[in-house]
N, C-alpha and C positions, 0 to 999 in steps of 0.2 A: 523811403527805405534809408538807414544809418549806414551807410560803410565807409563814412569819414570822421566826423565827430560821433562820438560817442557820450552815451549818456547811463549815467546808473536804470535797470531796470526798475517800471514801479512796483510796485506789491500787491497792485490791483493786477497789475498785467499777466504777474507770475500766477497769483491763486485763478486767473482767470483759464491760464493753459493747463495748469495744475488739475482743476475741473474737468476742463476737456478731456482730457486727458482717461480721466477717471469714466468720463459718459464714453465715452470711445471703448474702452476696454470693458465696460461693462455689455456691451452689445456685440463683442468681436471675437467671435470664437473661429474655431474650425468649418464651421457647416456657415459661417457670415453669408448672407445673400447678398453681398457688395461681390463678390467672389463668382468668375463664372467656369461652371464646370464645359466639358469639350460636350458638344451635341453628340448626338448619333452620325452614323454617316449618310451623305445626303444619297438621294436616286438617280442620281445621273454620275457618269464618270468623272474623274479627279484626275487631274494628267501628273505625272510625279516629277515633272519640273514646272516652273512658271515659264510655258511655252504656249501659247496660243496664237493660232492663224484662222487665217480668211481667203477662201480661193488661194490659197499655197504662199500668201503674204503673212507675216508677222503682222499681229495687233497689236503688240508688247512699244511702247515709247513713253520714255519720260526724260528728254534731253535736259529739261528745264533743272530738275531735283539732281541730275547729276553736276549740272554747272557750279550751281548754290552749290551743293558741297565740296567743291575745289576752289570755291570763292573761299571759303570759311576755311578751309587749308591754309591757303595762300597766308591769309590775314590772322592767322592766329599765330603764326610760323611771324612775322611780320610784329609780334608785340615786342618781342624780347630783341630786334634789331637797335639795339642805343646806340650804332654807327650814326643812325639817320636820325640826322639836322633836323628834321620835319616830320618828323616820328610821329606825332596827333595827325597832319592833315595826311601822311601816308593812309592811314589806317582808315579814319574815317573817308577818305576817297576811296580805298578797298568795302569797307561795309556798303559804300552806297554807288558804287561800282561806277566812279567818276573819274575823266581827266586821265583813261588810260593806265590803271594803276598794279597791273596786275601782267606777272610774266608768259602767264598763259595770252598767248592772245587770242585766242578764239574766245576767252573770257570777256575781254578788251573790249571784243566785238559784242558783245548781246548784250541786248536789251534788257539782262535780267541783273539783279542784286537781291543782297541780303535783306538788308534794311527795312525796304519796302514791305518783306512777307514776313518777318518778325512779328509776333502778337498778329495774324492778318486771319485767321480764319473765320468760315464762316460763321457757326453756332456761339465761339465767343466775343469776336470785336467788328460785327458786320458793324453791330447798331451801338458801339461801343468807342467811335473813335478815339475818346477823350482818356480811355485805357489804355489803349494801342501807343497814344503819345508819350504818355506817363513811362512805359516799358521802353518804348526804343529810346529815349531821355536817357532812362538809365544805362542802357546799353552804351547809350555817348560818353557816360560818365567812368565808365572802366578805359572806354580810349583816351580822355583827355585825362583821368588821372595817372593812368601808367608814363602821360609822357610830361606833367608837370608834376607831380608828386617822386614819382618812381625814379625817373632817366636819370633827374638832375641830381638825387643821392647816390647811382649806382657804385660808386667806392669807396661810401661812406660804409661802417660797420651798423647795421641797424642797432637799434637801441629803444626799448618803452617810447612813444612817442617822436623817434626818429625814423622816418623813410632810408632804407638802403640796402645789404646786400647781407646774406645770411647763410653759414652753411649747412646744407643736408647731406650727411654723409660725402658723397665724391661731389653733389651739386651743389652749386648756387643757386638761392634763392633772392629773387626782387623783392622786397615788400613796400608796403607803406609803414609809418608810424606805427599803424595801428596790427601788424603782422600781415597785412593781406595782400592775396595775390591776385591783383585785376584782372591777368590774362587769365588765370584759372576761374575766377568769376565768370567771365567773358564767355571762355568757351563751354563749360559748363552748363552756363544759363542758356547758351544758343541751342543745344541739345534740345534743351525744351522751348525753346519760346521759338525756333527755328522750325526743328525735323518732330517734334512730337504734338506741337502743336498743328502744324499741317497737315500731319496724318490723321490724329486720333478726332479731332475735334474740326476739320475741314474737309480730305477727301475720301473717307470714309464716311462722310455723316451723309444718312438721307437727305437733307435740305439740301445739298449740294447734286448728290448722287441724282435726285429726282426734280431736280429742276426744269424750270421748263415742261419739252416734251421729251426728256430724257428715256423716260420710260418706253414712249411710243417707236420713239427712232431705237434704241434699241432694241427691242422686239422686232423693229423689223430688218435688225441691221445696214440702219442708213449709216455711213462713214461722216465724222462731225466733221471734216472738210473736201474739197475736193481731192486733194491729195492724198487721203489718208484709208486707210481701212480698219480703223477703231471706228466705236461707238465714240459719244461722249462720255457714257456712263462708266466707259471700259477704257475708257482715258483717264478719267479722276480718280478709279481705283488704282491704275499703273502710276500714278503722279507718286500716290501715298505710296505704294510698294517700292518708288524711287529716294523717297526719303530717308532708307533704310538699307534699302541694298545697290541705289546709283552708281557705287564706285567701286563693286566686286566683281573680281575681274572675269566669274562664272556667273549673269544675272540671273542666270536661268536656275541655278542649283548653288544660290550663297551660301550654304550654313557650312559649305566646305570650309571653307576661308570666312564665318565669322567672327568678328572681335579684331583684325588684323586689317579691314580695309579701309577706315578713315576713323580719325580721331573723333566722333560725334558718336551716333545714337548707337553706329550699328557695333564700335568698338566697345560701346558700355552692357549691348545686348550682349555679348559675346562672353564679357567678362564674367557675368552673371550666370550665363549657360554653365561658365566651366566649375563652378562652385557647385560640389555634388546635395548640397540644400536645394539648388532652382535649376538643375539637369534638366534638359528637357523645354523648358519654356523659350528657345529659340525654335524649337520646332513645332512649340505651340501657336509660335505666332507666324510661322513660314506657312503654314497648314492653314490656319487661319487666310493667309492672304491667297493662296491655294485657289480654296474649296469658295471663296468669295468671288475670286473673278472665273472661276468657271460657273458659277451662281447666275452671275451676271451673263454670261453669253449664251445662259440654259432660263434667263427671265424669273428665276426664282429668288424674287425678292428678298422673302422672307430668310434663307437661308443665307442670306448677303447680308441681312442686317446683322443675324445671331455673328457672324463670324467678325463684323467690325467689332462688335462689344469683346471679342477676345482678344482681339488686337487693343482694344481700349485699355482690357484690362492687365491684362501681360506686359504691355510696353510702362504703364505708366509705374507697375511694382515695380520693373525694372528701374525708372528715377529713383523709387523710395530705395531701394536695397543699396542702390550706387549713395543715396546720399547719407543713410545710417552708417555705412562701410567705411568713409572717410571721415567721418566725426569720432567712430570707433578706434579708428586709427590712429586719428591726431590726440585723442585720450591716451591711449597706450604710449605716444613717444612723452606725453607731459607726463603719467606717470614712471615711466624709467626714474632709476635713484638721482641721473643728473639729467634733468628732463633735456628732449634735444628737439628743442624750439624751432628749431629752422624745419625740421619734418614734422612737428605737430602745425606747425603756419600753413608750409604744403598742404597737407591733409586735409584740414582744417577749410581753407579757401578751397579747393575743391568740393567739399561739401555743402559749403556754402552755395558754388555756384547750381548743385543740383535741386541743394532747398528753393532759389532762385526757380527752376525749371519743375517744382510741386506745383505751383499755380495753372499751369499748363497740361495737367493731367486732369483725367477722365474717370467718373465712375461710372461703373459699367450702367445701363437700364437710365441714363439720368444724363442733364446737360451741365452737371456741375462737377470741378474739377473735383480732389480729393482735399485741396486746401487751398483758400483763396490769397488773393493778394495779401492783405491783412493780414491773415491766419503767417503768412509765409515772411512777412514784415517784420512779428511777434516772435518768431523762431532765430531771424537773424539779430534782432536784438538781444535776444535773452545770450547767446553766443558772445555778443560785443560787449555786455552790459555788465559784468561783475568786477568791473575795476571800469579808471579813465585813460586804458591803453589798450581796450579793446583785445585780441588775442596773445595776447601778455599776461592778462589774469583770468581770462577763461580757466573756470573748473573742470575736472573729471566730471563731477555732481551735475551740473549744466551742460555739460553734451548728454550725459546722458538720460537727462530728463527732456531735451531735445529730438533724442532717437528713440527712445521710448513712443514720445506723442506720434514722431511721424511713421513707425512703425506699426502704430493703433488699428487704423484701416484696412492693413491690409492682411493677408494670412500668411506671413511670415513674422519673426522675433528676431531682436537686436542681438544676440549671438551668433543666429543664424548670418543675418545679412554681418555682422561684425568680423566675421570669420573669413566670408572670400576674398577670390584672387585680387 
């Protein structure tokens, strides 16, 4: 992946997405079976919060998915610090939760990090490690560039080809040479390679879900340790409902408060809900995780799986809408009569970072994302690629044949997602 040197796109690359593009929209209507419509309602009760017990105990835990998400607070809060001298090894001791590096200390204290679960699921990098590396590499490469690229310009005035400091309206912005915004890359991409990959494509998936004797012990309600009074089964699906709502401060009833309770998936869910185009799809996928774990503590498999595919498929529109929505954006500040670079840069690397987190998404009925590494390679190049300064000469014409393709798949349009909050 290009997001330093930059290089003209080739013309094989372009007629090659140009194509896709074309086969994509030819097949993608309204009624797409990529698209999955809500089941009927199941035969057993639905409790109307995500509250489940056992002999008058809570089966509800997922400590792990709220720690990682106040890790990824800490550390993304933590890019824009150019106080600190050691800015690269701060950060990456915070991703890989070494050496103490973090204010929380109950953070300090666990055994758990980012790093590690990044790219880490089951269905796509059990038997893939050699992909898993490729990904957190680059995750390295937004730490070590923010703090040798970024820091050392920050009051420098950026320029074509210079790293430094850019206005947006009342902000500032950091960039590279080439316009971009690492932490916005960063955190972006962590969305997906973090909280959407763990949920959709790990604790939600059958392989995980039925592992083992998963099945048996929960049927018969054995507690997966002695301390506990979960399943195991009913623990990997509370892991993934952690991913999303770990840090609302109602866990039981989030959609009160979402979009407001951490900068990751569940703030992007949120965003989306409130655009009256995708109204409703937080509570598509709240219901989903619902009608799923009372599935699971009623042994009804089948209706556990239908509901992870809705979660599959609602979370992952949700990347595409967040990443068409900022590419759309950062069009509109380049088009203004004096384009204003510093908010098309913003935008722009934001959307980046969610193109970044396409790889990591699910199609519903299937173990393949919605666009692979490659596919997702080819979109950030064509973005870098119309001049040799990268988000400097990006076109209107080129984001939007970029929101177009990654709009293709899904049953939404680039007006639509171009238009929300």
């Amino acid at each position: 992946m290009k997001l330093i040197k930059n290089t003209m796109k080739p013309i094989t690359q372009f007629f090659a997405l140009t194509f896709t593009i074309l086969m994509l929209n030819s097949c993608s209507t309204d009624d797409d079976d990529s698209s999955i419509s809500l089941p009927d309602a199941p035969n057993f009760e639905v409790p109307t919060s995500y509250t489940f017990e056992r002999s008058g105990q809570s089966t509800v835990n997922f400590p792990g998915q709220t720690q990682r998400i106040l890790m990824g607070e800490e550390l993304i809060n933590a890019f824009l610090d150019f106080n600190d001298t050691a800015l690269e090894e701060t950060l990456a001791n915070m991703f890989a939760n070494e050496n103490a590096p973090f204010q929380n200390q109950e953070l300090n204290a666990s055994s758990r990090q980012i790093r590690n679960t990044l790219a880490d699921s089951e269905d796509f990098f059990l038997n893939n490690n050699a992909e898993a590396a490729i990904l957190r590499a680059q995750f390295d490469s937004y730490i070590s560039n923010q703090a040798t690229i970024v820091q050392p310009n920050i009051n420098t005035a950026a320029s074509p080809g210079q790293a430094g400091q850019i206005a947006d309206g009342t902000n500032t912005r950091y960039v590279s040479g080439q316009g971009l915004e690492f932490n916005q890359l960063f955190t972006k991409g962590l969305v997906g390679g973090l909280m959407l990959d763990q949920i959709v494509n790990n604790y939600v998936s059958a392989s995980l879900l039925d592992a083992g004797d998963n099945r048996e012990t929960n049927d018969n309600q054995v507690p997966r340790n002695a301390n506990g009074t979960d399943t195991q089964m009913e623990h990997n699906w509370d892991e993934a409902y952690g991913y999303l709502y770990g840090v609302s401060p109602n866990q039981a009833t989030p959609n009160t408060t979402i979009g407001d309770d951490d900068n990751f998936l569940n703030r992007y869910t949120g965003l989306v809900d409130r655009d009256p185009d995708f109204n409703g799809i937080a509570n598509d996928i709240f219901q989903a995780f619902l009608t799923g774990r009372a599935a699971i503590s009623q042994s009804q498999y089948e209706i556990r799986d239908a509901q992870a595919e809705i979660i599959r498929e609602r979370l992952s529109t949700v990347i595409a809408i967040r990443a068409v929505f900022y590419l759309q954006q950062g069009r509109s500040a380049l088009e203004l009569p004096t384009p204003d670079f510093g908010a098309a840069f913003h935008d722009i690397s934001e959307g980046l970072g969610f193109i970044v987190s396409l790889q990591f998404t699910r199609q519903p009925n299937s173990t393949q994302p919605y666009f692979t590494r490659s596919e997702v390679d080819t979109f950030i190049d064509m973005v870098l690629g119309d001049g040799n300064n990268g988000l400097w000469d990006v076109t209107p014409q080129t984001l939007n044949t970029v929101s177009e393709a990654i709009a293709s798949p899904f049953n939404f349009t680039v007006s639509q997602a171009g238009d929300s909050n």
